[in-house]
MDTraj code that builds the backbone (N, CA, C; nanometers):
import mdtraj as md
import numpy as np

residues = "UNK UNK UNK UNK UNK UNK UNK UNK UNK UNK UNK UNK UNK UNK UNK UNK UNK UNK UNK UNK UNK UNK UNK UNK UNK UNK UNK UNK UNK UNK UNK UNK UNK UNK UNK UNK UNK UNK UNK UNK UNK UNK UNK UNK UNK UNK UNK UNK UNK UNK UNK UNK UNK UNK UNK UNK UNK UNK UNK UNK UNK UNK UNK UNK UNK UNK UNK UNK UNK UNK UNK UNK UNK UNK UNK UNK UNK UNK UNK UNK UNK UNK UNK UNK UNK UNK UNK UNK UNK UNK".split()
xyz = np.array([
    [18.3441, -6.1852, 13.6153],
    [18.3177, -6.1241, 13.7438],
    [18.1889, -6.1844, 13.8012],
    [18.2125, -6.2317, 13.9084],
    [18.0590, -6.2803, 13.9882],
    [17.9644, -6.1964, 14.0300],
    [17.8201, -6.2366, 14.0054],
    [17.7769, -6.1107, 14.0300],
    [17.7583, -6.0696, 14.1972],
    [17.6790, -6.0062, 14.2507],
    [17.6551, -5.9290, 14.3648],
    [17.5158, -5.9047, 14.3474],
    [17.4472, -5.9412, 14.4316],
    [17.3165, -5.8699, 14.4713],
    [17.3138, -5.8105, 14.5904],
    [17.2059, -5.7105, 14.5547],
    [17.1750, -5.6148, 14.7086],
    [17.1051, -5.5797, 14.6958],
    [17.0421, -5.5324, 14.8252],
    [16.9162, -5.4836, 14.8253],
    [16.8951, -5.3713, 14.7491],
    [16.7785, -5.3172, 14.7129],
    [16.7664, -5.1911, 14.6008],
    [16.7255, -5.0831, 14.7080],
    [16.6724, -5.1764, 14.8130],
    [16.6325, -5.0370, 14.9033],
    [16.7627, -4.9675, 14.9969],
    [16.8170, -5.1080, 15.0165],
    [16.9055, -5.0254, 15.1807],
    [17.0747, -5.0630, 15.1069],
    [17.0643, -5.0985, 14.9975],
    [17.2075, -5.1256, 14.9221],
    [17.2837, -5.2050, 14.9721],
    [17.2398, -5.2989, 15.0719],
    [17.3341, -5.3983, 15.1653],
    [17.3044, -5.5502, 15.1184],
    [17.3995, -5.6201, 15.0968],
    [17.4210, -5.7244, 15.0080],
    [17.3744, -5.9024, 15.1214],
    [17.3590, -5.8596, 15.2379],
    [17.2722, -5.9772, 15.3406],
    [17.1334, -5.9629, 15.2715],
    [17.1349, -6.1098, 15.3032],
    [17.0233, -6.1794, 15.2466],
    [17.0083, -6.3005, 15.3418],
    [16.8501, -6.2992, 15.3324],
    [16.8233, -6.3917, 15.4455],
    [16.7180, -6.5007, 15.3663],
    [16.6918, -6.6521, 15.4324],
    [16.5729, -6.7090, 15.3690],
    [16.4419, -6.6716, 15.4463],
    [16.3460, -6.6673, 15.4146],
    [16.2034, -6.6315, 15.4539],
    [16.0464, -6.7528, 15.4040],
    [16.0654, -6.7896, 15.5024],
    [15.9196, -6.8703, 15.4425],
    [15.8066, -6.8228, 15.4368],
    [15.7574, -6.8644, 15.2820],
    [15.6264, -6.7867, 15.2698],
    [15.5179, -6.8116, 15.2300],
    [15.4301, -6.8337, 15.1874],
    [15.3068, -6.8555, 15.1896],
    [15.3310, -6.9396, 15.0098],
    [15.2592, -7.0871, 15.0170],
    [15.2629, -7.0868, 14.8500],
    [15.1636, -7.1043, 14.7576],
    [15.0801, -7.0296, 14.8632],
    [14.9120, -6.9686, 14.7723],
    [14.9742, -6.8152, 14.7425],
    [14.8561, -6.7691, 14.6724],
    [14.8642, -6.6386, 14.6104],
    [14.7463, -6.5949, 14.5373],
    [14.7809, -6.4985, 14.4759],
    [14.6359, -6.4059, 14.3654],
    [14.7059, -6.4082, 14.2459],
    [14.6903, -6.4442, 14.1224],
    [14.7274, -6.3905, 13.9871],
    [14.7183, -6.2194, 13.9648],
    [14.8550, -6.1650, 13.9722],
    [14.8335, -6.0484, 13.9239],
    [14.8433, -5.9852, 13.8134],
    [14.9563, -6.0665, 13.6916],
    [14.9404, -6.0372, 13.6044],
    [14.9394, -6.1882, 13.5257],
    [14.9196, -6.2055, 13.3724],
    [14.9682, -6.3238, 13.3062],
    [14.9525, -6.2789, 13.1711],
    [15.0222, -6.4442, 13.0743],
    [15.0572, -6.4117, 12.9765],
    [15.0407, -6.5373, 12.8996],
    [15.0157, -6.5529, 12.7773],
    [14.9893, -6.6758, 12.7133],
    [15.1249, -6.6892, 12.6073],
    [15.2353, -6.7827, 12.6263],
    [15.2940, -6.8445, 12.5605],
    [15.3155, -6.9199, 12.4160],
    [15.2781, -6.8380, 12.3202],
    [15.2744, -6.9359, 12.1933],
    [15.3793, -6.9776, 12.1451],
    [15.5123, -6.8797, 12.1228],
    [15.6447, -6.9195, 12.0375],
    [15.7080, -6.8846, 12.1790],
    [15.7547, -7.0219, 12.1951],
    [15.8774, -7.0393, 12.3010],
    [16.0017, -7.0816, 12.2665],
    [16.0535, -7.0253, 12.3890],
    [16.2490, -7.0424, 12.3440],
    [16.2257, -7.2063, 12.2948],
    [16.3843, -7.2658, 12.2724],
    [16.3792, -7.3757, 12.2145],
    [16.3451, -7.4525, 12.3388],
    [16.3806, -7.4676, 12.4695],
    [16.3825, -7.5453, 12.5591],
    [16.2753, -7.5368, 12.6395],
    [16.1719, -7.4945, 12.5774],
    [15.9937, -7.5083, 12.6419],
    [15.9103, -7.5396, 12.5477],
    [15.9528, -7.5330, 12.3534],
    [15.9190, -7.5279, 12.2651],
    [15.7793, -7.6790, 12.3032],
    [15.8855, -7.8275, 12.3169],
    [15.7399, -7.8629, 12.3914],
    [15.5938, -7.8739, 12.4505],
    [15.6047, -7.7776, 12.5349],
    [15.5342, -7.7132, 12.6084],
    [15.4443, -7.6322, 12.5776],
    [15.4212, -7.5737, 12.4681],
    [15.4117, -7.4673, 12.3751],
    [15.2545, -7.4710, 12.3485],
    [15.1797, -7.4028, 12.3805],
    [15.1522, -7.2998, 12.4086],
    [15.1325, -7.3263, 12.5910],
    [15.1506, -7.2178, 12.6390],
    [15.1418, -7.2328, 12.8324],
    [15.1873, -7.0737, 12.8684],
    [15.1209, -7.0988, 12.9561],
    [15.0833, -6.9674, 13.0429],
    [15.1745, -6.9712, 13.1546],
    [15.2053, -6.8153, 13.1712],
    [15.3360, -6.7231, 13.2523],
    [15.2509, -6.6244, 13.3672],
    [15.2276, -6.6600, 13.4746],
    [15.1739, -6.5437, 13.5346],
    [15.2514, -6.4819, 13.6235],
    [15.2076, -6.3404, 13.7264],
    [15.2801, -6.3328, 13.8264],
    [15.2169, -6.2978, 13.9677],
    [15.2052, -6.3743, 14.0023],
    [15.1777, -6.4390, 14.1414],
    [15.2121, -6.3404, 14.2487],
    [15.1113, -6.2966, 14.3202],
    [15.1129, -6.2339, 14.4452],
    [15.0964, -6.2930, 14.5882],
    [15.2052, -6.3588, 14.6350],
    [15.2136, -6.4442, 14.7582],
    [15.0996, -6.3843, 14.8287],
    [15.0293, -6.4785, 14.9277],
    [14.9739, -6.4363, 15.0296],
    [15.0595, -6.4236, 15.1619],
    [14.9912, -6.3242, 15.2230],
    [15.0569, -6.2970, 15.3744],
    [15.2463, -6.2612, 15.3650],
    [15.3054, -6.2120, 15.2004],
    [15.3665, -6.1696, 15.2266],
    [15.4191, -6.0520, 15.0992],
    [15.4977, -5.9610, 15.1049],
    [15.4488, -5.8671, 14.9784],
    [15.5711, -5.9261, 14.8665],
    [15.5565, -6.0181, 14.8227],
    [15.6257, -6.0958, 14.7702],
    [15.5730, -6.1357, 14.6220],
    [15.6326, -6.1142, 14.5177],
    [15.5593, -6.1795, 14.4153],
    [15.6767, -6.2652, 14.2772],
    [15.6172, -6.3680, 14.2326],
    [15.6869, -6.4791, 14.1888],
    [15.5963, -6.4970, 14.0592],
    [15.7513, -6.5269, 13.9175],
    [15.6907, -6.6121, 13.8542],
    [15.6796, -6.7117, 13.8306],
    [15.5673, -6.8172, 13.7806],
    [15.5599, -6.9247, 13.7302],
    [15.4490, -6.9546, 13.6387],
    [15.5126, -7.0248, 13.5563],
    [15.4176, -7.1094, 13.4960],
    [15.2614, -7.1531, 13.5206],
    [15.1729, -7.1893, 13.5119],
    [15.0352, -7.1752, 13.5691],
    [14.9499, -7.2703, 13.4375],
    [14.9499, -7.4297, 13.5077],
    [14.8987, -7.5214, 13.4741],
    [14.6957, -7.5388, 13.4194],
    [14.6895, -7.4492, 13.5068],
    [14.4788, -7.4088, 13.4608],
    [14.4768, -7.2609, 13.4092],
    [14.3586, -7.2849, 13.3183],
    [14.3120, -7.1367, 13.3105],
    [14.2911, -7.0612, 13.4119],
    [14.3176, -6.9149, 13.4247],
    [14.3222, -6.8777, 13.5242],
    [14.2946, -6.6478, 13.4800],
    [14.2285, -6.5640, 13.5922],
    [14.2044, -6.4538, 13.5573],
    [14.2772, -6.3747, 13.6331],
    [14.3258, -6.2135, 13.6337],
    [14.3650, -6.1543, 13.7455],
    [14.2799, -6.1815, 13.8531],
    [14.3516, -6.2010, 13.9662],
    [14.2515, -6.1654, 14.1075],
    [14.2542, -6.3256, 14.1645],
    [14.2169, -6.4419, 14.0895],
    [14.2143, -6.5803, 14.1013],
    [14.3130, -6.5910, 14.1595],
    [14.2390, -6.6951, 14.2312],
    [14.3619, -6.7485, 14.3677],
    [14.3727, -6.8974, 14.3326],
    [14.5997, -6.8810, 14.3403],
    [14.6478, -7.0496, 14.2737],
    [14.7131, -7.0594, 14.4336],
    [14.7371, -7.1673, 14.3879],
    [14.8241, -7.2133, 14.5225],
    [14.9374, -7.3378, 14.3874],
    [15.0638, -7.3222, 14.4816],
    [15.2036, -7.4118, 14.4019],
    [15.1389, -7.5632, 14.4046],
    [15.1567, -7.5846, 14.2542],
    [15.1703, -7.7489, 14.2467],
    [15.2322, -7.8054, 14.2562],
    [15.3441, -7.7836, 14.1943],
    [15.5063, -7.8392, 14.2189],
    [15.6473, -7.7775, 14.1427],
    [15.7432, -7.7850, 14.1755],
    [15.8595, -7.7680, 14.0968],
    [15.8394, -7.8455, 13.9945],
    [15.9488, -7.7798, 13.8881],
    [15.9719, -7.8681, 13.7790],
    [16.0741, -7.8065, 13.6950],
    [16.1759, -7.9162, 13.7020],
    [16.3333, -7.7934, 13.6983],
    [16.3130, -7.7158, 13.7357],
    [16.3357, -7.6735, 13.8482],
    [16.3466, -7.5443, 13.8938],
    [16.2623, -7.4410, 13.8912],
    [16.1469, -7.4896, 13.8235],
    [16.0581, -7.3598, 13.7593],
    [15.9566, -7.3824, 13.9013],
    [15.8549, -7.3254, 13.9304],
    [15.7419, -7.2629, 13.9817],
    [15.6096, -7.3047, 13.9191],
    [15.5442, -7.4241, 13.9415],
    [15.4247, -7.4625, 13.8599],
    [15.3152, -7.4528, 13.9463],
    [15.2167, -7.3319, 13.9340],
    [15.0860, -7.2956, 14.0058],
    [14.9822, -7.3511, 13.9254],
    [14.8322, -7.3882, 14.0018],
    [14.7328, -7.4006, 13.9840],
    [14.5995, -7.3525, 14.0397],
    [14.5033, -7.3489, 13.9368],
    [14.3756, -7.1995, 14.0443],
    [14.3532, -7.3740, 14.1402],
    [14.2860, -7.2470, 14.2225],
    [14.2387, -7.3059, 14.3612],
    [14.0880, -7.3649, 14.3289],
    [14.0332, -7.4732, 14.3249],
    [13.8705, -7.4898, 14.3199],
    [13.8194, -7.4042, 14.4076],
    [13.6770, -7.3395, 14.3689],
    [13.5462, -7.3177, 14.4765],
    [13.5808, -7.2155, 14.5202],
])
top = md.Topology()
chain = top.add_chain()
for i, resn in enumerate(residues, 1):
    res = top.add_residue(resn, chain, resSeq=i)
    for name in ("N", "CA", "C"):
        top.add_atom(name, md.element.get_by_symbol(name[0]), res)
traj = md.Trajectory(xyz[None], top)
């Protein structure tokens, strides 16, 4: 069965794209030591979750610098598909 999404608020299954801001604030994060097999690589790396600016939107990704709640990243780049942030200098 395919799935269906909808909204949680108004239960209606339209969906629109929205452009949004790809700075943000770290709101939460997480340090990575034992990863699935297909990041194992990668291993140890940090998971945060990102509070878009200018929209109430929040995203995870990956997060290339050390980084604290409140610190402001802005997107470095995709990478497969993933979400790769970095703090902002200064």
């Amino acid at each position: 069965m395919a799935k269906k999404y909808v909204c949680p608020k108004c239960l209606k299954g339209k969906f629109e794209y929205l452009e949004v801001s790809s700075n943000g604030s770290v709101y939460s994060f997480t340090d990575i030591h034992i990863a699935p097999a297909e990041f194992a690589d990668i291993a140890p790396y940090t998971i945060a979750l990102i509070q878009l600016d200018e929209a109430n939107v929040k995203v995870t990704a990956r997060v290339n610098t050390p980084v604290q709640i409140g610190e402001k990243v802005e997107l470095e780049k995709m990478d497969k598909g993933a979400y790769i942030y970095k703090r902002i200098s200064g």
